[in-house]
C-alpha positions as a Markdown table, in Angstrom:
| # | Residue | x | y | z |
|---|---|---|---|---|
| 1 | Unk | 105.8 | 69.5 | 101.4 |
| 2 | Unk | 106.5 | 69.8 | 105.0 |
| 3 | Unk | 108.4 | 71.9 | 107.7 |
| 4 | Unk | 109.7 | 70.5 | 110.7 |
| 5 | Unk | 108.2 | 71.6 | 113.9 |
| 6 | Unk | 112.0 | 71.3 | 115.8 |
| 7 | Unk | 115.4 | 70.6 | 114.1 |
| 8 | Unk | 117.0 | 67.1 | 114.2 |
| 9 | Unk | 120.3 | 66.4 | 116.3 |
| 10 | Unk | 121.4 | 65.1 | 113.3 |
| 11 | Unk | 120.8 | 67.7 | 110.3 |
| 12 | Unk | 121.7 | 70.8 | 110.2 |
| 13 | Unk | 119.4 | 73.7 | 111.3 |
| 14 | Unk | 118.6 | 77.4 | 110.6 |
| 15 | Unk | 117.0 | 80.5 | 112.1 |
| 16 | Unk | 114.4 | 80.8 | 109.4 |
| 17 | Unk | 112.6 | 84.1 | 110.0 |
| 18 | Unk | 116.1 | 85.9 | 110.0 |
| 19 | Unk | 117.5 | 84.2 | 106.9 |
| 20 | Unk | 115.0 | 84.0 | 104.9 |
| 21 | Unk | 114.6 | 87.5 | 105.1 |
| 22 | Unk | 117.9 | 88.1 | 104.2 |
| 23 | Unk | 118.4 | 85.6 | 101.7 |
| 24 | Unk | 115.1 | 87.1 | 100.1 |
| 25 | Unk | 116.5 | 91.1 | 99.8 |
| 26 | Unk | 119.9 | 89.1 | 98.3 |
| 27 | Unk | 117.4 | 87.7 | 95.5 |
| 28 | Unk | 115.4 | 91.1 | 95.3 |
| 29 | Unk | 119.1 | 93.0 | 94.7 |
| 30 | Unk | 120.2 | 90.5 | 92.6 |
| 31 | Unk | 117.3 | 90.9 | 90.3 |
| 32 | Unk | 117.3 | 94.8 | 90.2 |
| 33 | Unk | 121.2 | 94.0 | 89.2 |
| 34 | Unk | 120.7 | 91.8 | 86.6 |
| 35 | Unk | 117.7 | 92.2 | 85.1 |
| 36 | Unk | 115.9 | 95.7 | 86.5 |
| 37 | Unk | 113.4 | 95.9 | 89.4 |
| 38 | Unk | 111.7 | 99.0 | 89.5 |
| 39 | Unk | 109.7 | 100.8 | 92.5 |
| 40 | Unk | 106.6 | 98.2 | 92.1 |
| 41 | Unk | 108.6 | 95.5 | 92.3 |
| 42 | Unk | 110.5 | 96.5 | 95.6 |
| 43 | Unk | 107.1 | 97.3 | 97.4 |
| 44 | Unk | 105.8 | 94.0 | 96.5 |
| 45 | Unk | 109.1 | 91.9 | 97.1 |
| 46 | Unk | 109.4 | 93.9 | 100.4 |
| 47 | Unk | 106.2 | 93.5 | 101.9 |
| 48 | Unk | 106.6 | 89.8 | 100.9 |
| 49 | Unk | 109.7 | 89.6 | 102.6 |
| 50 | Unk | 108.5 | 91.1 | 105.6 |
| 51 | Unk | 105.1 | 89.4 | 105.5 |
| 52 | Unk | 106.7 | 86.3 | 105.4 |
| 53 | Unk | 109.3 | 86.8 | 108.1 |
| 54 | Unk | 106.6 | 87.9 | 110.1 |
| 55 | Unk | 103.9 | 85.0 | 110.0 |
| 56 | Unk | 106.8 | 82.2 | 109.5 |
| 57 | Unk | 108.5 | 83.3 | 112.6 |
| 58 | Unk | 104.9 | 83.7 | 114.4 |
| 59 | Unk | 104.1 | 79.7 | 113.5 |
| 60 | Unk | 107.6 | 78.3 | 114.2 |
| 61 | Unk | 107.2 | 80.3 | 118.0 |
| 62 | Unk | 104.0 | 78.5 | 118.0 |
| 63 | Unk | 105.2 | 75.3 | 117.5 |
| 64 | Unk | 108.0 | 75.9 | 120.0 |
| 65 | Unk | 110.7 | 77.0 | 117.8 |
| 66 | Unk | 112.4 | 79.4 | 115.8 |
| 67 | Unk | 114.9 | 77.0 | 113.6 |
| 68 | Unk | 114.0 | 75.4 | 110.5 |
| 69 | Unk | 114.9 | 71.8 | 109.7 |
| 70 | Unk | 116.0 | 70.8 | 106.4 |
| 71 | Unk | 113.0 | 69.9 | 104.7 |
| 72 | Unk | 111.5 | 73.8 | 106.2 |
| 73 | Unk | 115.0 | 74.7 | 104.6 |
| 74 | Unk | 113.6 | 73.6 | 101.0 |
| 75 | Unk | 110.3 | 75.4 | 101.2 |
| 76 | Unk | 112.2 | 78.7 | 102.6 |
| 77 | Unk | 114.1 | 78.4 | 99.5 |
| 78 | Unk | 110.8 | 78.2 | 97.6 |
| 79 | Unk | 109.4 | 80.7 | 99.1 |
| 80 | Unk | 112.6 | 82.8 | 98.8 |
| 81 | Unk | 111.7 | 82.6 | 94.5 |
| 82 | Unk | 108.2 | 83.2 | 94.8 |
| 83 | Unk | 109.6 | 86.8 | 96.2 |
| 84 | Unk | 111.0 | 86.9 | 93.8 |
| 85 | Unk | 108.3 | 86.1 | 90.8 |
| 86 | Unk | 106.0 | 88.2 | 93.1 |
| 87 | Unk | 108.4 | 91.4 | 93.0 |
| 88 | Unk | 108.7 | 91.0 | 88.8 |
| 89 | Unk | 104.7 | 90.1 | 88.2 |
| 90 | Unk | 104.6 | 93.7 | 89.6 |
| 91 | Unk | 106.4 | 95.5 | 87.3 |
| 92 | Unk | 105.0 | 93.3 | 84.3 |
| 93 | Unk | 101.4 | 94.3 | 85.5 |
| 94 | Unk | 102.3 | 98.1 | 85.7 |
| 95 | Unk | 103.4 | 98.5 | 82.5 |
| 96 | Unk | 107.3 | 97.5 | 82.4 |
| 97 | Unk | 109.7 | 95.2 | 80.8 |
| 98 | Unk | 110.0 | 91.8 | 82.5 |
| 99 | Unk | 112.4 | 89.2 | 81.1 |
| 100 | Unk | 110.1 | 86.6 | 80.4 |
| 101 | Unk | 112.9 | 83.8 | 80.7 |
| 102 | Unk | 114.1 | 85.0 | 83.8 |
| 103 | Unk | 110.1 | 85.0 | 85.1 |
| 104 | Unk | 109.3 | 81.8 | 83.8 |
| 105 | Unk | 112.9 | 79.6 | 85.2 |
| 106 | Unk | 111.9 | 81.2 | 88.9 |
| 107 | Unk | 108.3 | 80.3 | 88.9 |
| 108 | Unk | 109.6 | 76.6 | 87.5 |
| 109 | Unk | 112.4 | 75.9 | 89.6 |
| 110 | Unk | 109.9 | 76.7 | 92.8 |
| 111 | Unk | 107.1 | 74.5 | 91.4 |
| 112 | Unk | 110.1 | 71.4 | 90.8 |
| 113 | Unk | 111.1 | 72.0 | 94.3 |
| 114 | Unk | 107.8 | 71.3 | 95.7 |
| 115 | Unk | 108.4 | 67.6 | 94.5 |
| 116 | Unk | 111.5 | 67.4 | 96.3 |
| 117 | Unk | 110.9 | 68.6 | 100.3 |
| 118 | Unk | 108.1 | 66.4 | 100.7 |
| 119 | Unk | 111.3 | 64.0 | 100.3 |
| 120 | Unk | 113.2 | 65.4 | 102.4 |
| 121 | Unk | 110.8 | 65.5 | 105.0 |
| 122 | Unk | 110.2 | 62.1 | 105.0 |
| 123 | Unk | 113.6 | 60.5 | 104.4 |
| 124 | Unk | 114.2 | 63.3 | 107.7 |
| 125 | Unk | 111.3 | 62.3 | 109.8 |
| 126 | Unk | 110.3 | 65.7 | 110.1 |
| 127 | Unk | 107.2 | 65.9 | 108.6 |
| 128 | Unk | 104.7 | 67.9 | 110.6 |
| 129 | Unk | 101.3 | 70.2 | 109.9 |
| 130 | Unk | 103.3 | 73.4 | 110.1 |
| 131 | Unk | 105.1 | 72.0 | 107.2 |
| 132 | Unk | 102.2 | 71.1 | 105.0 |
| 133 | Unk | 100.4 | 74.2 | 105.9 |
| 134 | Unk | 103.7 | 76.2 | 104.9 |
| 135 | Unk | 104.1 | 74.0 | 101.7 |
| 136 | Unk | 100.1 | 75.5 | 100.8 |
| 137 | Unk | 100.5 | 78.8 | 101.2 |
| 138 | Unk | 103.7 | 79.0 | 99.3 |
| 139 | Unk | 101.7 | 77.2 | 96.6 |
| 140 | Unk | 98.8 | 79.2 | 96.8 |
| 141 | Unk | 101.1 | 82.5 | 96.7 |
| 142 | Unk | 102.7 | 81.3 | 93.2 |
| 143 | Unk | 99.4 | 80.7 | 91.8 |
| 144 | Unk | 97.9 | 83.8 | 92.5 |
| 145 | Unk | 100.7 | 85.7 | 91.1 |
| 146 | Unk | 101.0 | 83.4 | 88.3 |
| 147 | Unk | 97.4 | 83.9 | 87.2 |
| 148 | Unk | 97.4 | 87.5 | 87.4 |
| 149 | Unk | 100.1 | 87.7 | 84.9 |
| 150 | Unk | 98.2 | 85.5 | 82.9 |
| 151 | Unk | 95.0 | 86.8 | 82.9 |
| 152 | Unk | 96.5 | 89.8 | 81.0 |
| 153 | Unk | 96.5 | 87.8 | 78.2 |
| 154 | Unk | 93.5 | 85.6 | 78.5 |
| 155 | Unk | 91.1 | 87.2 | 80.5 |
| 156 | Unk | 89.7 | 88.2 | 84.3 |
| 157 | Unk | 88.7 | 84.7 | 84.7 |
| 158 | Unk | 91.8 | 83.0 | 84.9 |
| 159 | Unk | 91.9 | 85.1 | 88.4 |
| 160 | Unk | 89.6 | 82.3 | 90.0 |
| 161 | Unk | 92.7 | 79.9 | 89.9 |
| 162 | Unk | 94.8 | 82.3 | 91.6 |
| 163 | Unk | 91.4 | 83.3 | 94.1 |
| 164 | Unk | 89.8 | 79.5 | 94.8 |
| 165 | Unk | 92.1 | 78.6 | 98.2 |
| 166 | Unk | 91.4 | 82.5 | 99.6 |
| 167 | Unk | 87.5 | 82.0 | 98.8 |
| 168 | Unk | 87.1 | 78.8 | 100.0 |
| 169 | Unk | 89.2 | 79.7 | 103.1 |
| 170 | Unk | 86.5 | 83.0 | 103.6 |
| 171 | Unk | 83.7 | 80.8 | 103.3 |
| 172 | Unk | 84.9 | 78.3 | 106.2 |
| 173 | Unk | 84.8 | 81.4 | 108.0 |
| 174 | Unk | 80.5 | 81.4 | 108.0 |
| 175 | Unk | 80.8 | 77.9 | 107.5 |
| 176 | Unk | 82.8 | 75.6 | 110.5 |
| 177 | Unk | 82.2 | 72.6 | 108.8 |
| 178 | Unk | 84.2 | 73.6 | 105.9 |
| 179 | Unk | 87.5 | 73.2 | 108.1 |
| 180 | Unk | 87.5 | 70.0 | 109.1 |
| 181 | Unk | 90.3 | 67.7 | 108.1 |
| 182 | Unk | 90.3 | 66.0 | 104.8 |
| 183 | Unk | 91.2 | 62.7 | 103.5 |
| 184 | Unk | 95.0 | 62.5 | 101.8 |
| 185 | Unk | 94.6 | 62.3 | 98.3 |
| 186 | Unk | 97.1 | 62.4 | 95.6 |
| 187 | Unk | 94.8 | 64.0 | 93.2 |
| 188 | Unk | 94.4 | 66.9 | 94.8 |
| 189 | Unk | 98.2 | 67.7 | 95.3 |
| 190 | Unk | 98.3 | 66.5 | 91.6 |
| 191 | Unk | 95.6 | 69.0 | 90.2 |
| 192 | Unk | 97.5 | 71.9 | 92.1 |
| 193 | Unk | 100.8 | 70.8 | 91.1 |
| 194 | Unk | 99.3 | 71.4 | 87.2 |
| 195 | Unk | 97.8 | 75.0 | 88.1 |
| 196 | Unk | 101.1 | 76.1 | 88.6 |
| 197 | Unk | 103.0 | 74.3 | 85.5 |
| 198 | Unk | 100.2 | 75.5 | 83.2 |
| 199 | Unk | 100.2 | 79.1 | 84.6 |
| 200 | Unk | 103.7 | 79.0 | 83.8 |
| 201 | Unk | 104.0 | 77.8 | 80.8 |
| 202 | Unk | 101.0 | 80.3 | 79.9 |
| 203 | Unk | 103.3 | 83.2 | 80.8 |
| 204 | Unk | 105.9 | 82.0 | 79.3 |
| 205 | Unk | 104.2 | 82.5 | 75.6 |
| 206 | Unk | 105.7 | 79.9 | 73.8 |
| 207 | Unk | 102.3 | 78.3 | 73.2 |
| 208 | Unk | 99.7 | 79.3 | 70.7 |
| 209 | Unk | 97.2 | 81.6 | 71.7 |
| 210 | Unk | 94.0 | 79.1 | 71.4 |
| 211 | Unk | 96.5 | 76.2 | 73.0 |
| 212 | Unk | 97.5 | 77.9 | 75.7 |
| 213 | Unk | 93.4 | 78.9 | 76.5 |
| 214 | Unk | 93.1 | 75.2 | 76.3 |
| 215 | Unk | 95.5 | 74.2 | 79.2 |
| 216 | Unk | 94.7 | 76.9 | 81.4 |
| 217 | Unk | 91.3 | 76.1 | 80.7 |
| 218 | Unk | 91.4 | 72.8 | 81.4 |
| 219 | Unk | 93.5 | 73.3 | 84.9 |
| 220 | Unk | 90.7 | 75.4 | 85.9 |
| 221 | Unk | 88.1 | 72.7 | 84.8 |
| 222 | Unk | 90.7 | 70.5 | 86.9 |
| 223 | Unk | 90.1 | 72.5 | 90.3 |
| 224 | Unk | 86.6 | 72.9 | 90.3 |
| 225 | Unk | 86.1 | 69.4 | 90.3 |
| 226 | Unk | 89.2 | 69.1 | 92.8 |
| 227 | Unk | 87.1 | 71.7 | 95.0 |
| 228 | Unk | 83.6 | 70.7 | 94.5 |
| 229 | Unk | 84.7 | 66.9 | 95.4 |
| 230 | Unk | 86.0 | 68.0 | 98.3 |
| 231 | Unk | 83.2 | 69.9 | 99.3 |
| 232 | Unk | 80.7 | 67.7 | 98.9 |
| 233 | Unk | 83.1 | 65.3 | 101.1 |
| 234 | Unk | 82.9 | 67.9 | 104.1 |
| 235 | Unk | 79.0 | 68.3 | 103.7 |
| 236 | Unk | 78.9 | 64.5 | 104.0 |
| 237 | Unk | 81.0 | 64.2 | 106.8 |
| 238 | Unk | 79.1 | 67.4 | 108.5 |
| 239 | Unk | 75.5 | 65.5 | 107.8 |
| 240 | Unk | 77.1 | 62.1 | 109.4 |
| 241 | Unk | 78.3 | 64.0 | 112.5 |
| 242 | Unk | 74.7 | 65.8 | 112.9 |
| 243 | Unk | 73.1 | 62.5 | 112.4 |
| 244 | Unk | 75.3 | 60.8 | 115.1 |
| 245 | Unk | 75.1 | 64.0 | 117.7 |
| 246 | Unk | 71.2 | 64.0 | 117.4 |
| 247 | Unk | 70.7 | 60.2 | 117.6 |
């Protein structure tokens, strides 16, 4: 998924860090109509709301702009439901009633959107690194919430799906050579793109208990080797560029 770093002459445009933060209280008031949101679920939504206004607007002014173009429109939107699966996960994790159908169609409509503003991007021409670095932290949000809910039901460890991007960004901190740029590969948007259909279909329950360890079992299996393969592609990288400086 990308954002656009400016919006085309020819599609329209938006003033995302204003928007979305409305659009996201509309969701948040919507939900404590409809279904109940009680006071754990406002603090979350609303220090999401606000969190995400606040670091959106912050990279758009980086990039020289404070409009989103319409593939930027598509991941506002799915950041705009991960609010709201964030703002529900917290209720069902302190104790109270969470529609589980109204949990589970949120979390799956903003994993099937992720297929679609890649598209739009493209078909646009306004694919940039803002984008696909917007696109991964929406992702990485939704799978974090998504396995804490889960790992109510099937233990602490599914945790280390929701915690693998945050480590491994902690550890580039001590170790530069961890940030360099990787090759694209569709396996690794692939093997994300399954943490978050398994984590939800994990919370939805519809699954035997010793099926649904399977899945979210194998997903994890899925990153480590996603991880550890690119890992081991940095180090080799680092260990050419070493060679090449001392020679």
């Amino acid at each position: 998924m990308t954002v656009s770093d400016r919006p085309l002459e020819t599609t329209p445009s938006v003033e995302g860090h204003t928007t979305g933060l409305a659009v996201q209280f509309l969701l948040l008031g919507m939900l404590a109509a409809g279904v109940g949101l009680n006071a754990a679920g406002w603090v979350v939504g609303s220090v999401y709301a606000f969190g995400t206004w606040l670091l959106l607007g912050r990279a758009l002014r980086r990039s020289g702009t404070t409009f989103l173009g319409p593939a930027n429109q598509v991941t506002l939107a799915r950041a705009t439901l991960v609010g709201g699966v964030a703002a529900l996960a917290a209720d069902w994790l302190t104790g109270h009633a969470v529609p589980v159908a109204v949990f589970v169609t949120l979390a799956a409509v903003a994993l099937a959107l992720d297929a679609v503003d890649g598209q739009v991007a493209r078909r646009t021409g306004s694919t940039s690194a803002l984008g696909a670095r917007f696109d991964m932290e929406v992702d990485a949000i939704l799978i974090l919430v998504l396995s804490a809910v889960v790992a109510q039901t099937l233990g602490l460890w599914v945790l280390a799906i929701g915690v693998f991007r945050y480590a491994f960004v902690v550890a580039s901190w001590a170790l530069p050579w961890l940030r360099a740029a990787l090759p694209h590969r569709m396996s690794r948007k692939t093997v994300a793109a399954i943490q978050g259909i398994a984590l939800a279909v994990a919370s939805s329950g519809l699954l035997p208990f010793a099926l649904t360890l399977a899945v979210v079992g194998t997903a994890l299996a899925l990153l480590v080797w996603s991880f550890s393969r690119d890992v081991a592609w940095l180090w080799h990288a680092h260990q050419i560029r070493r060679s090449v400086a001392a020679g």
